[in-house]
C-alpha positions as MATLAB code, in Angstrom:
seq = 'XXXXXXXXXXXXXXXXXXXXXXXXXXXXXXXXXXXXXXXXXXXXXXXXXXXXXXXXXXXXXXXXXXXXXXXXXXXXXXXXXXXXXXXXXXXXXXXXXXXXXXXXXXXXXXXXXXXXXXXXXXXXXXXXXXXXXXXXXXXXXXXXXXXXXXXXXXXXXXXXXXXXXXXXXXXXXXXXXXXXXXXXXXXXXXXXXXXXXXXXXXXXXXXXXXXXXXXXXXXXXXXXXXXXXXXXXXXXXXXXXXXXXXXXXXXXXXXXXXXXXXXXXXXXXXXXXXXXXXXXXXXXXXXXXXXXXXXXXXXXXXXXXXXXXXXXXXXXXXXXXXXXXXXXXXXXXXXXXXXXXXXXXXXXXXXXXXXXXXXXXXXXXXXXXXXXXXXXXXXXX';
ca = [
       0.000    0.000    0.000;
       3.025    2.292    0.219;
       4.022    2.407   -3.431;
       0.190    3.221   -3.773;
       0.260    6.194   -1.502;
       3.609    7.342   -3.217;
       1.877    6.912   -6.526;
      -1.679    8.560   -5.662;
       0.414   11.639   -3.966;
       2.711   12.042   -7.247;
      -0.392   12.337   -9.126;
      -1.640   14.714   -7.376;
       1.765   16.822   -7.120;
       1.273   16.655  -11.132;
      -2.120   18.138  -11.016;
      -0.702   20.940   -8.728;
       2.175   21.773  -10.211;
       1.160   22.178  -14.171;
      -2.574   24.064  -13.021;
      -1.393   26.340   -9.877;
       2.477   26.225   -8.376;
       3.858   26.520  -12.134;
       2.285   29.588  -13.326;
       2.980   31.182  -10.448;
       6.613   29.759   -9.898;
       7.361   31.289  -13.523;
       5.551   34.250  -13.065;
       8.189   34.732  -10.191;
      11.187   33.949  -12.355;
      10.072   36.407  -14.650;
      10.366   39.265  -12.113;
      13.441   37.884  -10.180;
      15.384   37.043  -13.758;
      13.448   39.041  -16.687;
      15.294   38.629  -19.895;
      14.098   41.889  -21.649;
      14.504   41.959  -25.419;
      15.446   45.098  -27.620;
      12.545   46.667  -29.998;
      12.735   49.157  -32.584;
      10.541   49.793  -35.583;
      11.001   47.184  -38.387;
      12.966   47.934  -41.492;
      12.807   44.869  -43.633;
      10.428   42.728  -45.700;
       7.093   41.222  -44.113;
       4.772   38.957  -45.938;
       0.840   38.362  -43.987;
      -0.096   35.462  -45.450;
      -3.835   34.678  -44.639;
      -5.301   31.015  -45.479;
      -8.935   30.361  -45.601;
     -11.305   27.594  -46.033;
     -15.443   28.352  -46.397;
     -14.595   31.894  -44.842;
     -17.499   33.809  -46.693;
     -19.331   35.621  -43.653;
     -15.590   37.231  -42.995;
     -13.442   37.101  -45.936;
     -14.400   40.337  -47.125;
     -14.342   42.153  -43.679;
     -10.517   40.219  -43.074;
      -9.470   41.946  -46.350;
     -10.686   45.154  -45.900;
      -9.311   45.386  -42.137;
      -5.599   44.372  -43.721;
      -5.733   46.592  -45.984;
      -5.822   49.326  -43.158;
      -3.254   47.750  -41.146;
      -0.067   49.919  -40.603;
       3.023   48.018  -41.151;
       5.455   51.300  -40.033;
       8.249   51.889  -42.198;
       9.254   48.657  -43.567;
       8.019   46.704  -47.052;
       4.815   45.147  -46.801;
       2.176   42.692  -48.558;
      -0.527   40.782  -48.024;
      -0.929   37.075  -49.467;
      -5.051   35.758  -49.343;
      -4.870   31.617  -49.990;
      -8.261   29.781  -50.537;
      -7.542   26.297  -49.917;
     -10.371   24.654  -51.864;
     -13.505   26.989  -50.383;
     -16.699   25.748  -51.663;
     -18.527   28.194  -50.582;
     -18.478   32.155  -51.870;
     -14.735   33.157  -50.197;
     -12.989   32.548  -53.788;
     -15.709   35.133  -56.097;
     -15.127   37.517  -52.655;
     -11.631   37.199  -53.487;
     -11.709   37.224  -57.203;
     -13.134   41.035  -56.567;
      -9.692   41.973  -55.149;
      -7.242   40.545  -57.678;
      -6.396   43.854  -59.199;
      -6.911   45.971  -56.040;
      -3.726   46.662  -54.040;
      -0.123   46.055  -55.385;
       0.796   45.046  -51.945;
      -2.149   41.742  -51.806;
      -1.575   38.782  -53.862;
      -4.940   36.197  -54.238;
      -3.617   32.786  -54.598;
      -6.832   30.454  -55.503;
      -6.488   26.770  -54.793;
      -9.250   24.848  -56.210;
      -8.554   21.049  -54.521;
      -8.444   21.638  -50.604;
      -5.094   20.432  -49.454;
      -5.344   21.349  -45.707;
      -3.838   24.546  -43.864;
      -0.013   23.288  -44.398;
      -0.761   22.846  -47.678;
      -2.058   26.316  -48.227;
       1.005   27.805  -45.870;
       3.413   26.564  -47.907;
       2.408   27.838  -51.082;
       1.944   31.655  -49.518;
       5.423   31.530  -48.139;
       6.507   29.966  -51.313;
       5.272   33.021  -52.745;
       6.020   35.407  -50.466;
       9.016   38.055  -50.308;
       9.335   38.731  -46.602;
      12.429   38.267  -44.238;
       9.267   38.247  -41.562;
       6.361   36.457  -41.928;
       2.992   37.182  -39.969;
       0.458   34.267  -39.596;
      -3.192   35.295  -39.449;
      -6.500   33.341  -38.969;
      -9.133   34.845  -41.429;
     -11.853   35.804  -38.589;
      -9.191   37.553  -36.545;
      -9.402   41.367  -37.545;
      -6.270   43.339  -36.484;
      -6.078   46.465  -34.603;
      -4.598   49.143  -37.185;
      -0.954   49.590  -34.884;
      -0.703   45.920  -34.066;
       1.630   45.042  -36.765;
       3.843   47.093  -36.020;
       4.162   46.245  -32.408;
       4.087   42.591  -33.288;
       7.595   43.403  -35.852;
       9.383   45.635  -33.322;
      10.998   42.694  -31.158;
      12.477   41.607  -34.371;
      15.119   44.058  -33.943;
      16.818   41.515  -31.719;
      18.356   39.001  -33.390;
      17.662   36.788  -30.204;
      14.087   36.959  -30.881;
      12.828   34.187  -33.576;
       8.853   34.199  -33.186;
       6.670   36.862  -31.591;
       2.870   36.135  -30.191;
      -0.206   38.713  -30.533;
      -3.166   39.301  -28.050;
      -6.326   37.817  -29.632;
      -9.483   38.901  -27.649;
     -12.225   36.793  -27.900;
     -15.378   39.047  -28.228;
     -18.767   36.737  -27.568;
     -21.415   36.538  -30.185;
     -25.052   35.516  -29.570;
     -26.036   33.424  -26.377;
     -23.289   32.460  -24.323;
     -22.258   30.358  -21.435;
     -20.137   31.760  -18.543;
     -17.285   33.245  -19.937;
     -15.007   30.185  -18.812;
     -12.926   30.289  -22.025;
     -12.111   33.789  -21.324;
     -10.753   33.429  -17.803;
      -8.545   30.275  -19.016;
      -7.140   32.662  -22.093;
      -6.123   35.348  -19.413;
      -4.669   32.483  -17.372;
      -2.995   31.010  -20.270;
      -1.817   34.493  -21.594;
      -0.804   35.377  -18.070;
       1.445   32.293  -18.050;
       2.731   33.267  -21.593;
       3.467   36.484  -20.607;
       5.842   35.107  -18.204;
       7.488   32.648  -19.917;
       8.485   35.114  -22.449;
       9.943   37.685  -19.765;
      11.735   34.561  -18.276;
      13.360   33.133  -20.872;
      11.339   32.214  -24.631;
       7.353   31.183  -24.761;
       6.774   27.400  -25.702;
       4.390   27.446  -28.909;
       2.218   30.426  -29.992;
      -1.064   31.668  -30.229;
      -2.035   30.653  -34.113;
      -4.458   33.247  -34.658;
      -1.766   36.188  -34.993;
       1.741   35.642  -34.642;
       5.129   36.259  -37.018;
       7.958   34.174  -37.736;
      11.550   35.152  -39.131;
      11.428   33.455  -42.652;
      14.903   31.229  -41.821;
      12.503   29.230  -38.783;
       9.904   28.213  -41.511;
      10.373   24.917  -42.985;
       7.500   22.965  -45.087;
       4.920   21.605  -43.232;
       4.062   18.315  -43.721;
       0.555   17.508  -44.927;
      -0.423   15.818  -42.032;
       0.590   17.867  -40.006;
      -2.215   18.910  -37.099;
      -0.896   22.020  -35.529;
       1.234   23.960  -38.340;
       1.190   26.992  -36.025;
       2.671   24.981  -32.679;
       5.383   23.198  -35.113;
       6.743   26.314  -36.588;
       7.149   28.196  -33.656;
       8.714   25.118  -31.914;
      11.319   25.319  -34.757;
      12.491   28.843  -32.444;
      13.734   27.735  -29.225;
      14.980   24.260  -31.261;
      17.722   26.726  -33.320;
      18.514   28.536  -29.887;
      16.215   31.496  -30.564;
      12.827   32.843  -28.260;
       9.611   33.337  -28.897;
       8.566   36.674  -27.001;
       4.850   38.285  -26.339;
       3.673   41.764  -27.898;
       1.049   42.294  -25.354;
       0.031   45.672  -27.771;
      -0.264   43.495  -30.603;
      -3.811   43.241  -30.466;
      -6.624   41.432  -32.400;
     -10.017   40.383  -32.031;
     -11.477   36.637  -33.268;
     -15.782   36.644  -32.952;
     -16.523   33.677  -31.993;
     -19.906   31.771  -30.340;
     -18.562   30.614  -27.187;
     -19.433   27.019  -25.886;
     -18.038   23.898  -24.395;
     -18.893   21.968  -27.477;
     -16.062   24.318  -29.860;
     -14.012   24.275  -26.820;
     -13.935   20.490  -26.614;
     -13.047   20.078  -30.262;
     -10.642   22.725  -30.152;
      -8.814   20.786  -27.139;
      -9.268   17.606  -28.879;
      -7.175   18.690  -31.946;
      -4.845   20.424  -29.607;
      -3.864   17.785  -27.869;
      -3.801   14.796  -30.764;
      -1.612   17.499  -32.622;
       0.333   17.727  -29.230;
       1.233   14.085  -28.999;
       1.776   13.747  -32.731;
       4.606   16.859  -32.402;
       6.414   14.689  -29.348;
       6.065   11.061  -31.130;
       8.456   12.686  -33.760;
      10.345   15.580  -31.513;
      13.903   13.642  -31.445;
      13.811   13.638  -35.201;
      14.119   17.319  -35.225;
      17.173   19.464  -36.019;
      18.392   21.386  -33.448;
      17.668   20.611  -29.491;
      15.844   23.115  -27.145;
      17.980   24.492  -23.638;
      17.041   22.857  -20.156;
      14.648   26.134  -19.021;
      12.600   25.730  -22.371;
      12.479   21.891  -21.379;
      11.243   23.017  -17.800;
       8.651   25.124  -19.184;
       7.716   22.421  -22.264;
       7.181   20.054  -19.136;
       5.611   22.312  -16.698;
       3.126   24.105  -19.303;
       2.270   21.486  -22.147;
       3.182   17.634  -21.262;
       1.940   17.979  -18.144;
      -1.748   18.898  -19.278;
      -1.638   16.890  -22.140;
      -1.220   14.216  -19.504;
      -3.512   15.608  -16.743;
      -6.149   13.122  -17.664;
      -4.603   10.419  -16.818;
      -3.484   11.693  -13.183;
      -7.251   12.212  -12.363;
      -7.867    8.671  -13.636;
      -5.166    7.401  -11.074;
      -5.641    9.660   -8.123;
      -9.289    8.149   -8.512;
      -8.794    4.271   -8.258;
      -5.488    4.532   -5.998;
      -7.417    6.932   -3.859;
     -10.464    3.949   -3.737;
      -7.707    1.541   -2.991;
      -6.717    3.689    0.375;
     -10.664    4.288    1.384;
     -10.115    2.559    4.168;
      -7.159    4.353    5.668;
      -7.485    7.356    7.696;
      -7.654   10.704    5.904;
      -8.333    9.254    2.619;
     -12.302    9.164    3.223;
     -11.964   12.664    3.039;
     -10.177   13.014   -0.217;
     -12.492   10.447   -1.721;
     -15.505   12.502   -0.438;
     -13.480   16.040   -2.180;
     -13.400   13.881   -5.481;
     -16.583   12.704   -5.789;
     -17.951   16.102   -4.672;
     -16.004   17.824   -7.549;
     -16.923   15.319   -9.783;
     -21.006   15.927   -9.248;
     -20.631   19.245   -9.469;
     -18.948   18.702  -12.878;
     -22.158   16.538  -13.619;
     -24.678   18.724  -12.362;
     -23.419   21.707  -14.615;
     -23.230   19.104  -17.981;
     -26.590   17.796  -17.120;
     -28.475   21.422  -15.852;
     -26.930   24.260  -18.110;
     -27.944   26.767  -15.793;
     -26.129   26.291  -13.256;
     -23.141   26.855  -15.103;
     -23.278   30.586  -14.656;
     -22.729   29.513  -10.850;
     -18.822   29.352  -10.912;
     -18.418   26.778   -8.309;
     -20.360   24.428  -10.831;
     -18.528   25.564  -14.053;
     -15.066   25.434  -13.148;
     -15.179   22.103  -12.027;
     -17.551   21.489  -14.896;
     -14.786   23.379  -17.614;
     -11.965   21.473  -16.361;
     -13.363   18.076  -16.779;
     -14.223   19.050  -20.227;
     -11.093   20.316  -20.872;
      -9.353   17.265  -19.322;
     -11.600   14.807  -21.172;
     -11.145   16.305  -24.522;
      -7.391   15.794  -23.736;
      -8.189   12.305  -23.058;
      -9.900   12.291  -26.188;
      -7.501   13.670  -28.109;
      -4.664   11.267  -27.116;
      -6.721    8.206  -28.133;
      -7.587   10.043  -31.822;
      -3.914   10.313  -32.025;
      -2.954    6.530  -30.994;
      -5.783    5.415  -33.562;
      -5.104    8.008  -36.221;
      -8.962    9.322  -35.738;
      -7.567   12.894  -35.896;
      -8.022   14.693  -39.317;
      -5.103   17.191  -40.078;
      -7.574   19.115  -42.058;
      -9.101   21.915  -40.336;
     -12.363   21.908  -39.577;
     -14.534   25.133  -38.601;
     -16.494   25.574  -35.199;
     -19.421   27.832  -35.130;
     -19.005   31.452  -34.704;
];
């Protein structure tokens, strides 16, 4: 029963470590040891390269708002892909051919996936920088600018934007929001500390030499190239005045697929990480460990501290925890089963992190039986 103890109390360290001693343990190391990078306005080349699949109800809007954006003093263009739309985003398009000298319209009639599409804007692009943009994400007029200015040091390899999420329609409580501050807030730090470990897809920019063709199958193209930074020595660094905003329709169901993917393309990145060039520094590992494995392997710990916890029922103390388990646990079932009483936040976080946690559990079996497409697929907005 010892070794079971040991192993129901490492769990549980696990738990505690990735969701509340970590973020605040780095958060710490970013004030005691900040690593401040240079900025200055950007002088070079930068390429936006935009793909889209089925984006009609934004394509137009996306074009218009780049067209406004203000890239400072350095070259600019803007490259639109459709990646096989079959809906009206490649006639929207069509209408802007001959509009700006700065936009290029690449139309791909057979849908090859995202990496697909990627590869053929950078192919075509001209930039020494390249900035990564979801099509529903419109871009404050300055942000491209702040998002080019840590370029100036030649430390920094990938920088992340600030994607708001602004609610559309009915929504639940605004769970996904408070994890995105959380997440950013732990992002934030990281990057102070010492480099960021992946990005956030929606708006972020690259130095052209860290870009290397993504593999069809590939699931997350935006996690694997900004990987390919801290694996060549360089850091990934937060513009927190980089700012964008992505309308979506909140909901558990978009957040569950969205996890799902996440973590499937999570496990597929580590099944081939030793194959990759370059090897990342032992604080990057820390915070690789700490911030991503960890969670991508929370599921599991609950799952143990469960049945080793049911094993020790009848030793003192352990009533208790059992009792704090199964408590959480109804409370997650009471807010999946009554909807209501998810705007009650001690039903909804318990209720948000086992969804989050089970679409992680999800999302490692869809990668062990190949059930994950790498094709995007859109969520409602």
């Amino acid at each position: 029963m010892i070794m079971v103890e040991w192993f129901l109390w490492i769990c549980i360290w696990l738990l505690v470590w990735t969701y509340a001693i970590y973020p605040v343990f780095i958060w710490l190391l970013s004030l005691i040891y900040p690593s401040i990078w240079k900025e200055k306005a950007f002088t070079g080349k930068v390429s936006m390269i935009v793909a889209a699949y089925n984006e009609e109800d934004v394509i137009r809007e996306k074009i218009e708002n780049s067209l406004k954006l203000n890239f400072g003093i350095c070259q600019s263009e803007i490259i639109f892909i459709s990646d096989g739309s079959t809906d009206a985003t490649e006639m929207i398009l069509n209408e802007y051919q001959q509009y700006s000298n700065n936009m290029k319209i690449i139309i791909q009639h057979l849908r090859g996936g995202k990496s697909q599409a990627l590869n053929i804007g950078v192919e075509k692009a001209k930039g020494d920088i390249l900035i990564f943009s979801d099509a529903n994400v419109m871009i404050n007029e300055d942000a491209c600018k702040a998002l080019l200015k840590p370029f100036y040091d030649k430390k920094v390899g990938a920088v992340c934007g600030k994607v708001l999420v602004k609610a559309r329609g009915k929504q639940e409580v605004a769970g996904e929001s408070l994890y995105m501050k959380y997440e950013g807030w732990v992002q934030r730090s990281e990057a102070k500390f010492v480099s960021m470990v992946g990005i956030d897809g929606a708006l972020f920019a690259l130095r052209r030499e860290f870009f290397t063709p993504l593999n069809p199958g590939i699931i997350l193209d935006d996690f694997t190239l900004s990987m390919n930074v801290p694996l060549a020595g360089s850091r990934i660094v937060y513009a927190k005045d980089a700012l964008a905003m992505e309308e979506v329709m909140p909901s558990v169901k978009n957040e569950f697929k969205r996890k799902v993917r996440i973590v499937a393309g999570g496990y597929q990145y580590l099944a081939g990480f030793f194959n990759r060039n370059g090897s990342i520094g032992v604080l990057v590992w820390f915070e690789f460990i700490s911030h991503k494995i960890l969670k991508w392997a929370a599921p599991f710990a609950m799952i143990f501290i469960f049945f080793t916890n049911l094993l020790l029922i009848n030793i003192a103390g352990y009533k208790l925890l059992f009792a704090a388990q199964v408590i959480f646990y109804l409370l997650a079932l009471s807010g999946h089963i009554f909807i209501r009483l998810r705007k009650v936040y001690i039903v909804y976080v318990p209720y948000y992190f086992c969804v989050v946690n089970l679409a992680a559990l999800v999302g490692c079996a869809r990668y062990f039986n190949k059930g994950q497409k790498s094709l995007w697929v859109k969520v409602d907005r």
